[in-house]
SEMAR-259016 format. One record per residue: residue number from 1; residue in one letter; x, y, z of N, C-alpha, C in turn. Coordinates in Angstrom, 3 decimals. Atoms other than C-alpha are relative to their C-alpha. Layout:
# residues N
<kollum NUM,"A",<X,Y,Z>,<X,Y,Z>,<X,Y,Z>>
...
This chain:
# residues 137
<kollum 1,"X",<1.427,-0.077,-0.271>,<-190.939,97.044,0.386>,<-0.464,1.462,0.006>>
<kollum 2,"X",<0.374,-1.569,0.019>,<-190.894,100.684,0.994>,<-0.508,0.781,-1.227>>
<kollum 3,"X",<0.557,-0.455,1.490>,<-190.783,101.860,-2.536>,<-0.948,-0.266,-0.765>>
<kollum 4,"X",<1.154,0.644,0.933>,<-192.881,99.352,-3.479>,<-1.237,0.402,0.423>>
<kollum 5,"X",<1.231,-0.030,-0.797>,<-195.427,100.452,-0.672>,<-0.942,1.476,-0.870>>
<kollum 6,"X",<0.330,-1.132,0.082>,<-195.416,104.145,-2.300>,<-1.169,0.396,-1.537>>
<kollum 7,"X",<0.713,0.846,1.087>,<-197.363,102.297,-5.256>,<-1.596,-0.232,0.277>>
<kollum 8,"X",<1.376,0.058,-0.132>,<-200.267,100.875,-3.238>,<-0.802,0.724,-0.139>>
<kollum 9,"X",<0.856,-1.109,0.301>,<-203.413,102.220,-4.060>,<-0.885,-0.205,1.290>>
<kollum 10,"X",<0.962,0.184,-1.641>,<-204.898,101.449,-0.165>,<0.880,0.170,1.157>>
<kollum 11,"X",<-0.840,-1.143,-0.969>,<-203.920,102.264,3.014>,<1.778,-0.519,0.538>>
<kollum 12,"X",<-1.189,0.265,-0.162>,<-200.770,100.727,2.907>,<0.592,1.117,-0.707>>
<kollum 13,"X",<-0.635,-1.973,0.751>,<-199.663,103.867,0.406>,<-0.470,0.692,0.223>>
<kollum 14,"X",<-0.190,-1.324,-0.751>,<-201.207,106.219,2.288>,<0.476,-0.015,1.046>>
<kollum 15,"X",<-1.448,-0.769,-1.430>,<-199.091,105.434,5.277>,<0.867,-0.191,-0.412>>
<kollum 16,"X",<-1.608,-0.492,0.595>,<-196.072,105.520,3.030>,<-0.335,1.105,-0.244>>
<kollum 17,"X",<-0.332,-1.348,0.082>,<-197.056,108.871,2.144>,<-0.008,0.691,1.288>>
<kollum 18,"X",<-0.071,-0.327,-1.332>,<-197.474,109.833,5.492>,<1.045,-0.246,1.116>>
<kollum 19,"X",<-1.537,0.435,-0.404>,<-194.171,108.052,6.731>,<0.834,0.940,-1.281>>
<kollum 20,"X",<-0.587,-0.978,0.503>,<-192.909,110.012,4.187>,<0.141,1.299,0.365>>
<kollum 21,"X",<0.027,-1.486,-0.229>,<-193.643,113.377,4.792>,<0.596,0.199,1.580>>
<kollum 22,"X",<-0.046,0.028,-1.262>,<-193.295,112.592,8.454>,<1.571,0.150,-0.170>>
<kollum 23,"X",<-1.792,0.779,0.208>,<-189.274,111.191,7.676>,<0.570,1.515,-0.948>>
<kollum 24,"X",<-0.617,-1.029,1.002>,<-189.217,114.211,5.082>,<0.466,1.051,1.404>>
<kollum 25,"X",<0.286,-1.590,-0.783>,<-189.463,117.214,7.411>,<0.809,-0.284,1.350>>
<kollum 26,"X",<-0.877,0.187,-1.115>,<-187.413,115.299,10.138>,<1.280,0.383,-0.359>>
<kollum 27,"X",<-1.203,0.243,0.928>,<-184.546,114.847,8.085>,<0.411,1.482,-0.625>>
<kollum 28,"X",<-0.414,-0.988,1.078>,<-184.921,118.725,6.452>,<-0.642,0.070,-1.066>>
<kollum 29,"X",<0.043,-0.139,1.780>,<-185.942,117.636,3.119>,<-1.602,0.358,0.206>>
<kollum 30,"X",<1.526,-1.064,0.388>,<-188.866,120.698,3.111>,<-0.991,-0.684,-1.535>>
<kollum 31,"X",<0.902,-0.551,1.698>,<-189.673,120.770,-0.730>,<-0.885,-1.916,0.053>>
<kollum 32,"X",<0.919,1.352,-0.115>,<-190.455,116.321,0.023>,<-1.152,-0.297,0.529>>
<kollum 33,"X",<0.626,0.300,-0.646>,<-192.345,116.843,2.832>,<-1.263,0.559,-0.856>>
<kollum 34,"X",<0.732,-1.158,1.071>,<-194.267,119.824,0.798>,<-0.825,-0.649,-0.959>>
<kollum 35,"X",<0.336,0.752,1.485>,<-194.477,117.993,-2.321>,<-1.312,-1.563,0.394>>
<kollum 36,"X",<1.141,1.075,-0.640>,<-196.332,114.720,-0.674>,<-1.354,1.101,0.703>>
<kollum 37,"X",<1.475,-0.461,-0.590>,<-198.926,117.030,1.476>,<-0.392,0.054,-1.018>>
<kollum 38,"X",<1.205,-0.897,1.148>,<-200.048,118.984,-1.491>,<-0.375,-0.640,-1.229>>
<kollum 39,"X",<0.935,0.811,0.851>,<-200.675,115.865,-3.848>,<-0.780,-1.154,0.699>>
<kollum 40,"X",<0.531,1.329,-1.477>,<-201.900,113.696,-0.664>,<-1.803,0.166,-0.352>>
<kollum 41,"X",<1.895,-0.208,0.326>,<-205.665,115.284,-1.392>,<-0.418,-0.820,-1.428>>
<kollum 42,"X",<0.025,0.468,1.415>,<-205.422,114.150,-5.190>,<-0.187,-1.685,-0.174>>
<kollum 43,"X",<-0.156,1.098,0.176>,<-203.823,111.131,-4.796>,<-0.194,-1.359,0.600>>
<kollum 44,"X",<0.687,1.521,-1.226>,<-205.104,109.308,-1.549>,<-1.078,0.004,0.092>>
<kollum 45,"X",<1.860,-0.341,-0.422>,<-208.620,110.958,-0.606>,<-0.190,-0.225,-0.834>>
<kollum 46,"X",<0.842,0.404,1.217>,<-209.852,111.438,-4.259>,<0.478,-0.948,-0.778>>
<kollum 47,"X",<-0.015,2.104,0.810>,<-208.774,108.223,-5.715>,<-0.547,-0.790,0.624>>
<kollum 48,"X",<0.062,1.230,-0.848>,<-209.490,106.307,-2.813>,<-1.393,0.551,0.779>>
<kollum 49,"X",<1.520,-0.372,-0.264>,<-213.156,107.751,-1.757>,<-0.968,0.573,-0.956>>
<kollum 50,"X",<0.493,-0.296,0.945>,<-215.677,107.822,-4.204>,<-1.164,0.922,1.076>>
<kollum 51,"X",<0.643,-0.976,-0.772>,<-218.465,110.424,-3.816>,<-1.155,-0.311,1.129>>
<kollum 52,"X",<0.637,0.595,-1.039>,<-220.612,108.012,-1.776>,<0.154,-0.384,0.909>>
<kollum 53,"X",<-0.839,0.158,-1.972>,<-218.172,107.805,0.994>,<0.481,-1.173,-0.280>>
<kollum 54,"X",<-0.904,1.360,-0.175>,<-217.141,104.155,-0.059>,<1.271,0.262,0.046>>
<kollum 55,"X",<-1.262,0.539,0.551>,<-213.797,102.839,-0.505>,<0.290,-0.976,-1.402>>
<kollum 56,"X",<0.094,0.609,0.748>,<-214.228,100.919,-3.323>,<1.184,-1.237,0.049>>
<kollum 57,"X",<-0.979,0.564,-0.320>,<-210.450,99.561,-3.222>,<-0.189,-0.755,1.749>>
<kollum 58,"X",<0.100,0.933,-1.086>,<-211.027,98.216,0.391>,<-1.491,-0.681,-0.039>>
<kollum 59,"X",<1.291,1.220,0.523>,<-214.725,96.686,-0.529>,<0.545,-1.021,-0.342>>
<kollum 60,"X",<-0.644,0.635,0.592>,<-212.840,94.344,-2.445>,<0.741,-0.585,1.430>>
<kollum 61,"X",<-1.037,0.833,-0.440>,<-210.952,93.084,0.465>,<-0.909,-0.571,1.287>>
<kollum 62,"X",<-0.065,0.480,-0.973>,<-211.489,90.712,3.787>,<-1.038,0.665,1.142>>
<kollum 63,"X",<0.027,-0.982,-1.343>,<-211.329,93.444,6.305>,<-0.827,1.118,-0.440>>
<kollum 64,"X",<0.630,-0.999,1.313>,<-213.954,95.824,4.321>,<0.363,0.857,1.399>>
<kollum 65,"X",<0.264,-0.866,-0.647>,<-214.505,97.707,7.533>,<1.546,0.525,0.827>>
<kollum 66,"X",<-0.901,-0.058,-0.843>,<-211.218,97.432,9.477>,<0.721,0.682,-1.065>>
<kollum 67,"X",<-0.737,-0.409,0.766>,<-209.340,98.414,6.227>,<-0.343,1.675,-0.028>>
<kollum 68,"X",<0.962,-1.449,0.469>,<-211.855,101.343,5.360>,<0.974,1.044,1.528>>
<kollum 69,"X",<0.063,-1.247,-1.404>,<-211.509,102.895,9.184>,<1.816,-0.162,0.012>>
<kollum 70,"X",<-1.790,0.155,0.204>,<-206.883,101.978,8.763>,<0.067,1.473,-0.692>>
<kollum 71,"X",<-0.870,-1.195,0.624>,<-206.649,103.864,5.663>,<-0.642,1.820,0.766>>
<kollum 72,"X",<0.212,-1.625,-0.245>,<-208.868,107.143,7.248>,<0.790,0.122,1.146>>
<kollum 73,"X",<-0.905,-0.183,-0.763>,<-206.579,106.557,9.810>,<1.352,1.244,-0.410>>
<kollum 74,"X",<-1.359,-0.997,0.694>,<-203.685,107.491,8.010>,<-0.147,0.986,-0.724>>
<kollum 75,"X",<0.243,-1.878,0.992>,<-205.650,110.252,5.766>,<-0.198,1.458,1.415>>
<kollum 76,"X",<0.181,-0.551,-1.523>,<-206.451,111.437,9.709>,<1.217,0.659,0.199>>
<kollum 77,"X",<-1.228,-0.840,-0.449>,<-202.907,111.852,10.279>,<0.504,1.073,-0.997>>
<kollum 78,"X",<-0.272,-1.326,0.723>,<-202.214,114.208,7.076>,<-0.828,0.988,0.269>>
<kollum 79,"X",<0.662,-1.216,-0.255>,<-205.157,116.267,8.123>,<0.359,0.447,1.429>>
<kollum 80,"X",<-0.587,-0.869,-1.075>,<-203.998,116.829,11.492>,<1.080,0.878,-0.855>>
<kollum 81,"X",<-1.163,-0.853,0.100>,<-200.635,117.774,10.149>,<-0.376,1.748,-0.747>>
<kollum 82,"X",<0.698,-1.458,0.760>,<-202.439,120.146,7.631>,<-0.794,0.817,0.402>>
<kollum 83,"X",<0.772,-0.784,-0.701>,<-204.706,121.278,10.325>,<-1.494,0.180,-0.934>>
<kollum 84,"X",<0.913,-0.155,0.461>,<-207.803,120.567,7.915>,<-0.738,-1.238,-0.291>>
<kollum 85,"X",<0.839,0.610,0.206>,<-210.492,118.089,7.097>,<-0.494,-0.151,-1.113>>
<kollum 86,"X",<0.875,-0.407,1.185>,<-211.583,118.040,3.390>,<-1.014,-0.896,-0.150>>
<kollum 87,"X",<1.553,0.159,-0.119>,<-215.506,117.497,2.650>,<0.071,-1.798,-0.006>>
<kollum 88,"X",<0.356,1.371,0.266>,<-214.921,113.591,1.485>,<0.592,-0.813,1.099>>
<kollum 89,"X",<-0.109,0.445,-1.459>,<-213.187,112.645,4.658>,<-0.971,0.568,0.860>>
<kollum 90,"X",<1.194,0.172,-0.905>,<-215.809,113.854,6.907>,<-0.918,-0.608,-0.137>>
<kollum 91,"X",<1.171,1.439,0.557>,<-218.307,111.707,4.805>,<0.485,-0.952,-0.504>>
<kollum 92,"X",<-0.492,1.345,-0.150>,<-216.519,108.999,5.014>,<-0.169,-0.373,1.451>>
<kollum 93,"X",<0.100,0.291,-1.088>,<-216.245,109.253,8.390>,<-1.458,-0.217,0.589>>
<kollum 94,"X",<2.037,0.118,-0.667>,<-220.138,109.826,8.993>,<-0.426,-1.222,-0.473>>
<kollum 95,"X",<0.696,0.978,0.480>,<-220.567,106.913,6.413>,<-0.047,-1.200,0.802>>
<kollum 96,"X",<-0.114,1.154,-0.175>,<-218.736,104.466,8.578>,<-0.381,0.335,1.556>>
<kollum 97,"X",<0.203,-0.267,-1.456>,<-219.921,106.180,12.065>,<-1.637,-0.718,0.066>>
<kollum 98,"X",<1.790,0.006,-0.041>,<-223.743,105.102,11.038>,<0.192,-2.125,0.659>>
<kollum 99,"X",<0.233,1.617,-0.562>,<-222.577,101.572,11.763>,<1.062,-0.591,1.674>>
<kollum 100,"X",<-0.205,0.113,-1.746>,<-221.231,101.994,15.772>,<-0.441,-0.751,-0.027>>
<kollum 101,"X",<1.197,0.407,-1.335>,<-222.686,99.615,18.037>,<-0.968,-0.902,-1.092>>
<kollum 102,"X",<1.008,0.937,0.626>,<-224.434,97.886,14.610>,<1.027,-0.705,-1.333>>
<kollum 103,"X",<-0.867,1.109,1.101>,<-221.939,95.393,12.749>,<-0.941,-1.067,-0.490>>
<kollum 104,"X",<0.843,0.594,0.200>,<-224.775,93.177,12.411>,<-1.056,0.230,-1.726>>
<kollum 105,"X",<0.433,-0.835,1.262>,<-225.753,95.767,9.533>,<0.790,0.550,-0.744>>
<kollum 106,"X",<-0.835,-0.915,0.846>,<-222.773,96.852,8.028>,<-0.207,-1.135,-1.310>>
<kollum 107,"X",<0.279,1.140,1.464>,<-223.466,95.099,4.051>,<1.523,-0.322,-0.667>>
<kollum 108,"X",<-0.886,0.813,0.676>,<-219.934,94.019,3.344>,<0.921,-1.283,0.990>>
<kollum 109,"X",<-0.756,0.504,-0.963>,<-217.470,91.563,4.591>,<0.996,0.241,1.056>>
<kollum 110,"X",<-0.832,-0.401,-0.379>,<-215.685,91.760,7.712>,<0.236,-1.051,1.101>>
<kollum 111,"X",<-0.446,1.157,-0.772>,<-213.355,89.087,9.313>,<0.784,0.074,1.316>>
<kollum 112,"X",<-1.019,-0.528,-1.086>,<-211.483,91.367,11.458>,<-0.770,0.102,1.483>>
<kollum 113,"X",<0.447,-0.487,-1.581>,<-211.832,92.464,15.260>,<-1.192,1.285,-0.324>>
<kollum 114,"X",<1.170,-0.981,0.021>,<-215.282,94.469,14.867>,<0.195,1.377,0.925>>
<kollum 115,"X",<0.023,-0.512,-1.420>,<-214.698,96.195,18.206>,<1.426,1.172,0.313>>
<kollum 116,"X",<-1.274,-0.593,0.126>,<-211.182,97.180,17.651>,<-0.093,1.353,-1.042>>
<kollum 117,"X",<0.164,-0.747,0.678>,<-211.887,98.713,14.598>,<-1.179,1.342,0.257>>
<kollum 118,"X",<0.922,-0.876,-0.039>,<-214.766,100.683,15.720>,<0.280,0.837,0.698>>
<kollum 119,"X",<-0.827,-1.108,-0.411>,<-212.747,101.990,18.503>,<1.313,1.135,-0.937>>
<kollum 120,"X",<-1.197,-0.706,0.710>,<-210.070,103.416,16.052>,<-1.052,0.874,-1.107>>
<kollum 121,"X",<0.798,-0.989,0.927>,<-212.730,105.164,14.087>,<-0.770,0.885,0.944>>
<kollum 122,"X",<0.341,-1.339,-1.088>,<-213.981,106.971,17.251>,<0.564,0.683,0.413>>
<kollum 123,"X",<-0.867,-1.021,-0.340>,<-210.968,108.015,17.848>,<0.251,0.965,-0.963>>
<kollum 124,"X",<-0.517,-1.219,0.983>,<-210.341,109.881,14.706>,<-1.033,0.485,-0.450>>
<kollum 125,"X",<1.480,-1.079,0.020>,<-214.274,111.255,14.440>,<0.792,0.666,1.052>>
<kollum 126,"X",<-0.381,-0.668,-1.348>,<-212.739,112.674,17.945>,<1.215,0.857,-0.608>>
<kollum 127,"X",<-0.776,-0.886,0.572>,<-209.599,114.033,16.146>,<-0.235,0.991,-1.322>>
<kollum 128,"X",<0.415,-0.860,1.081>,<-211.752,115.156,12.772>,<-0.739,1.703,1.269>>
<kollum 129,"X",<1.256,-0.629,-0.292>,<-214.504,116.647,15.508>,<1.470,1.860,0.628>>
<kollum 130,"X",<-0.758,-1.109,-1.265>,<-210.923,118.914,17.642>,<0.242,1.170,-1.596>>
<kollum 131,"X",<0.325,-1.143,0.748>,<-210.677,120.253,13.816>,<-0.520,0.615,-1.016>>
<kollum 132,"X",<0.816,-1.180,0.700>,<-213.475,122.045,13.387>,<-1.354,-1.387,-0.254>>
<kollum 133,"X",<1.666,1.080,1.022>,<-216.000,118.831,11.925>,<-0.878,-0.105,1.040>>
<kollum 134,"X",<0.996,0.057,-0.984>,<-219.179,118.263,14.105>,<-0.842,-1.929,-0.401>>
<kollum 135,"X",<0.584,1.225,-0.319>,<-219.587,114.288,13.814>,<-0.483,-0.713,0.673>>
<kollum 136,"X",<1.278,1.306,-1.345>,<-222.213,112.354,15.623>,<0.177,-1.221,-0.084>>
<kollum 137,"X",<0.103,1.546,0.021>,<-222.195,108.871,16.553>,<0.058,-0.473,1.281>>
């Protein structure tokens, strides 16, 4: 499953790259851990957030919202590690902060725990906001 995970194009392969790098740098293996950060911007954020803040790949699914706020989860945890924020994760995050407190208005499907998910996206506006971003919601 692992190998196969490092495939997905949603947030199931970006927390294999992120279990990766994590497992790399435990283990020693520098140039792995290395090698995943510095195509992690390429190959998770800009594939997987178009310039309107969607997800396109999680639209398409069930959980539009619960998926959406997962994978910035896990793009959350490479920017801690990297100590940075790049521009299309913070507007992502603002895109999906406009719908707090109003699921009633979010325009796609979502079958999941509303409530759950909304907490896990306040928490990581709260970890974008410690670096450096200034998100409201």
């Amino acid at each position: 499953m692992g190998q196969t995970a490092q495939n997905f194009d949603h947030n199931i392969g970006t927390a294999y790259d992120i279990l990766l790098c994590y497992l790399s740098d435990f283990t020693g293996d520098a140039a792995t851990a290395r090698r995943v950060a510095e195509n992690f911007e390429e190959k998770r954020i800009n594939a997987q957030i178009e310039a309107d803040c969607t997800q396109p790949i999680q639209l398409r699914r069930t959980k539009v919202f619960s998926y959406s706020v997962s994978n910035l989860q896990h793009i959350m945890d490479m920017c801690v590690l990297q100590k940075k924020v790049p521009s299309l994760v913070r507007k992502a995050l603002e895109h999906l902060s406009k719908y707090i407190g109003k699921a009633e208005s979010f325009p796609h499907q979502e079958i999941g725990d509303w409530q759950q998910a909304e907490r896990k996206l306040i928490a990581n506006i709260r970890r974008a906001n410690q670096l450096g971003c200034d998100i409201r919601y």
